[in-house]
C-alpha positions as CSV (number, residue, x, y, z in Angstrom):
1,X,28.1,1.3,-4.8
2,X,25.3,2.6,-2.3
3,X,21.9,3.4,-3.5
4,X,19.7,5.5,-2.2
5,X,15.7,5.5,-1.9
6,X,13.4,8.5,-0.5
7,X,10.1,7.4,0.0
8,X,6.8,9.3,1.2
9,X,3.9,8.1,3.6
10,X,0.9,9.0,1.9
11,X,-1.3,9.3,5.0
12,X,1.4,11.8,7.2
13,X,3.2,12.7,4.4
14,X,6.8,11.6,5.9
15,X,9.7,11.1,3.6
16,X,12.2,8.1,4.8
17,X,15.4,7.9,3.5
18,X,17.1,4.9,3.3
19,X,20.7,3.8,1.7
20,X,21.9,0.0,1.0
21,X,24.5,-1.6,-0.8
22,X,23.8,-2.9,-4.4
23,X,24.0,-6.2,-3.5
24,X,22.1,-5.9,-0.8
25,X,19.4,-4.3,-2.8
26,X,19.8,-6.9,-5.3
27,X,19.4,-9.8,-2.8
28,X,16.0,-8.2,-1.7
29,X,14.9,-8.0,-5.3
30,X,15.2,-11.6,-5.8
31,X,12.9,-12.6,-2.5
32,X,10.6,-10.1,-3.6
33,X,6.9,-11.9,-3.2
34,X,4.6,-8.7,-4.6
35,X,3.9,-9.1,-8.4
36,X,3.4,-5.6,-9.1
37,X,6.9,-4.8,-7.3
38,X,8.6,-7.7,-8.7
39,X,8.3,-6.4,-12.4
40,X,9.3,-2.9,-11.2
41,X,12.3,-4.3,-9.6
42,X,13.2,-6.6,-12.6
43,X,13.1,-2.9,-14.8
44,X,15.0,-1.6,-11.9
45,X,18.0,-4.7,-12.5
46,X,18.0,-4.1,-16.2
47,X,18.6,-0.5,-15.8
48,X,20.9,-0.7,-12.8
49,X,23.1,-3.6,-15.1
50,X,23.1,-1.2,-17.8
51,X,24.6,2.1,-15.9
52,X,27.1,-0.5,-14.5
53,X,28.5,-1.9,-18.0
54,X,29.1,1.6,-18.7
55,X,30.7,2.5,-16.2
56,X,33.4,-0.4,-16.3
């Protein structure tokens, strides 16, 4: 599954867009070293795991 993240420069107001695997993304969440993004991510897991048990 691909995921897919837009995000915007506040100072030039550019978007990037950016797609990875889940796995990938995953892997990055767990070497996260930021505290505030590391609880966003972990939300981020929970809800990701969720969508996927429904799915299957």
């Amino acid at each position: 599954m691909n995921i897919t993240f837009i995000r915007q420069d506040s100072g030039s107001g550019k978007e990037t867009l950016s797609i990875c695997e889940a796995g990938t993304l995953f892997d990055k969440m767990k070497t996260e070293t930021k505290s505030g993004h590391i609880m966003t991510l972990r939300e981020l897991i929970e809800s990701v795991g969720t969508v996927i048990s429904l799915l299957s």
